[in-house]
N, C-alpha and C positions, 0 to 999 in steps of 0.2 A: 368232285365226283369220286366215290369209291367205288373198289368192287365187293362185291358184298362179300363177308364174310360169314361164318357159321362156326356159334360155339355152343357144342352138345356139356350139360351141367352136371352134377350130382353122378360122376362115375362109380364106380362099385364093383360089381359083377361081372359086369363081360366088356371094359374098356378094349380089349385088344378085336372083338367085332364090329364095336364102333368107329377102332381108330382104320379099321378097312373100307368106310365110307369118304376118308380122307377130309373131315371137318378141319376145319384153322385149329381151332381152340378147344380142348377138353377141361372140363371142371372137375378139380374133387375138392368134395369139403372136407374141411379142419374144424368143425366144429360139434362141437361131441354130441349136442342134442340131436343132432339131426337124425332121421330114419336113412341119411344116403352119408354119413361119415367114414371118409376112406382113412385107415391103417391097414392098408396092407401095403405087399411089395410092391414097386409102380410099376407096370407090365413096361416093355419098352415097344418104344409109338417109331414112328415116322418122324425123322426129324423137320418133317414140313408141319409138325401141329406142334401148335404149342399148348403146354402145362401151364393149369391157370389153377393157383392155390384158392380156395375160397375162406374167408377168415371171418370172425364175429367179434369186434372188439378184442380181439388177443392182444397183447403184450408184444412191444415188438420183438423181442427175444425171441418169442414161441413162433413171431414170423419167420424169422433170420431163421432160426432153427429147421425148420418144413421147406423152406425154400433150397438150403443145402443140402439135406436131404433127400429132396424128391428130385432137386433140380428142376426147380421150376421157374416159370417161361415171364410167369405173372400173376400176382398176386391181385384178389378182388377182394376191397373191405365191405363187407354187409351189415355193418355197426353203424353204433353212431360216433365213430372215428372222426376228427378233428381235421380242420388243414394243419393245423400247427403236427397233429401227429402223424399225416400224409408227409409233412417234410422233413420229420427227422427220419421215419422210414425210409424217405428217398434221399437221405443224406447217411444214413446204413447201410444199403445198400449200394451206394457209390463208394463209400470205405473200407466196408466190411470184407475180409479175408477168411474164406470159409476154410474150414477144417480140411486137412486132404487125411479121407480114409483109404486104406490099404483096395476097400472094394470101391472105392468110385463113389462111394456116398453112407450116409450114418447108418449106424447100427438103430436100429424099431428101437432097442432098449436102452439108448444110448440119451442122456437126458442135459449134459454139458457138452461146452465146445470154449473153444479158445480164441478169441477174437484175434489173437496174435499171431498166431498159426496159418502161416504162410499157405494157401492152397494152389496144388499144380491141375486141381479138376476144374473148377468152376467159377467164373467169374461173372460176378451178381450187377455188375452195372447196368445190364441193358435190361434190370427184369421189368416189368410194365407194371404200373399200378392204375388200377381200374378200381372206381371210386361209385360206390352203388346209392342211389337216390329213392326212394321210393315215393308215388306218384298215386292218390285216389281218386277224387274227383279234379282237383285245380294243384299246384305250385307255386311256388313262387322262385321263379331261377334265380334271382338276386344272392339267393343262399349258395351258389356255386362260386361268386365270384374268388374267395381266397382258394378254391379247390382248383386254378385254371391252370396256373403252374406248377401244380405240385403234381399232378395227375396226366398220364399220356391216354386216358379215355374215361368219360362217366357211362355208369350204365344207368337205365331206364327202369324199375321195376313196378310191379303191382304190390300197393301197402296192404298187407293183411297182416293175421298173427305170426308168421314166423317171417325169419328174414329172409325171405326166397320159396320158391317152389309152392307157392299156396295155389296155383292152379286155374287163375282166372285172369283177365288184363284188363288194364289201365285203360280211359279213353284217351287214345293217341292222338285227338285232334289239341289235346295240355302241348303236343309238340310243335306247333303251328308257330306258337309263340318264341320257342327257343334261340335267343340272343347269341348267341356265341358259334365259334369258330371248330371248338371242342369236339372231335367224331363220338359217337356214343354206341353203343350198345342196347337193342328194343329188346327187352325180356318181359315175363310174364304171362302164362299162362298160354302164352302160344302151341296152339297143335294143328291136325291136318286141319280141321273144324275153322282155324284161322286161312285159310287160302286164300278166298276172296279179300277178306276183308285186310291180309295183311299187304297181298298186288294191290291194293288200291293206294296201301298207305305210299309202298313204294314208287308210285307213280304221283305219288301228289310233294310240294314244294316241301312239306313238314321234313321228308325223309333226308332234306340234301347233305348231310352231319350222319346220318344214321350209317356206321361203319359196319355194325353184325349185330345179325339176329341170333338172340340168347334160348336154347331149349331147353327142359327138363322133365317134369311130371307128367305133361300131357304126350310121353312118349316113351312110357312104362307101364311094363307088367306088373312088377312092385320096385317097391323104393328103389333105384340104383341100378334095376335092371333094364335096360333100353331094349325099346320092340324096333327089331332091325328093319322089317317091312313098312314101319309109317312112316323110320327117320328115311327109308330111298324114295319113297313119295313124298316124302316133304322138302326133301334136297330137290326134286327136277321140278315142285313148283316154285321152290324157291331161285332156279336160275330162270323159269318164265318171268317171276317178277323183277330181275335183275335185267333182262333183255327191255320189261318196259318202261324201267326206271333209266336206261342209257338213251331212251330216245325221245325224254321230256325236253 
């Protein structure tokens, strides 16, 4: 049994009013197509949330690079990234020795780093990799098996055209069936509009694995900008559905 968590996606614009709702987990993406891709300065959070890099088939270089960088908490792959390349990432990140820059983190225009380069700021062993699944009508979980220990969570998403943020969800009874042990993450197109239907999920056996609900589109004015009044109505139904889910 977990306690639920919450991770608000696709930051941008006003992460430092989001991070005053106290969510676990904040998204930015590293992937240039996107209408919610962050390069800018990373505001500074609470160190009770974590930085969750979002990636699309990058190179693990361009990971290692944004993770030292931003100093991030945990990296999400939204490609069709390999287990083989979920291990050497997490055997990167278990070696790798980040750059120490004079300011605590890389230069925006800074495009090299030294793998040799002893760092006194940051040390990348504990960063989380979050391994993204996408989910239409049916599954078949068989395809996670090599993904179990290379990965400290899968997330759940709705398959449309882009890799995330399309705005609609998956039928979550595909999670009834889920095999494994693995906590995950339920994203996809979740907004207030899911209340009912997402307390019910939590109350029912599919959820017992479900570690945090993933938001993003359905809780914006535009791309990257988050509406601060649906995310505090979505946060107290979201601990109603948490009180029903402790007492299944």
């Amino acid at each position: 049994m977990y306690t639920m968590k919450l991770k608000i996606c696709g930051m941008n614009h006003n992460p430092e009013e989001v991070a005053n709702l106290r969510p676990d987990y904040l998204g930015f993406i590293f992937w240039e197509p996107s209408s919610r891709y962050f390069s800018g300065e990373m505001p500074v959070l609470p160190s009770s949330i974590k930085k969750v890099g979002v990636f699309v088939d990058a190179p693990i270089e361009e990971v290692l690079q944004k993770v030292a960088q931003y100093q991030l908490d945990a990296v999400q792959l939204h490609g069709k990234e390999s287990a083989a390349y979920c291990m050497a990432l997490k055997d990167c990140l278990l070696s790798f020795r980040a750059p120490a820059y004079r300011t605590g983190r890389q230069s925006r225009n800074q495009t090299g780093f030294n793998k040799n380069e002893v760092s006194t700021v940051l040390d990348l062993t504990d960063t989380e990799i979050i391994k993204v699944f996408s989910i239409k009508d049916d599954f078949d979980f068989n395809v996670l098996k090599g993904y179990e220990n290379v990965c400290d969570y899968f997330l759940f998403d709705t398959k449309g055209k882009l890799p995330g943020g399309n705005g609609y969800a998956f039928d979550w009874s595909v999670l009834e069936r889920y095999p494994f042990h693995k906590p995950y993450f339920l994203s996809g197109g979740i907004g207030l509009d899911s209340k009912e239907q997402l307390q019910a999920f939590l109350g029912s056996p599919a959820s017992a694995h479900c570690f945090a609900i993933d938001v993003n589109s359905k809780f914006e004015t535009a791309p990257g900008l988050k509406n601060i009044t649906d995310l505090n109505l979505f946060i107290e139904s979201l601990k109603g559905g948490q009180n029903q889910k402790k007492n299944l």
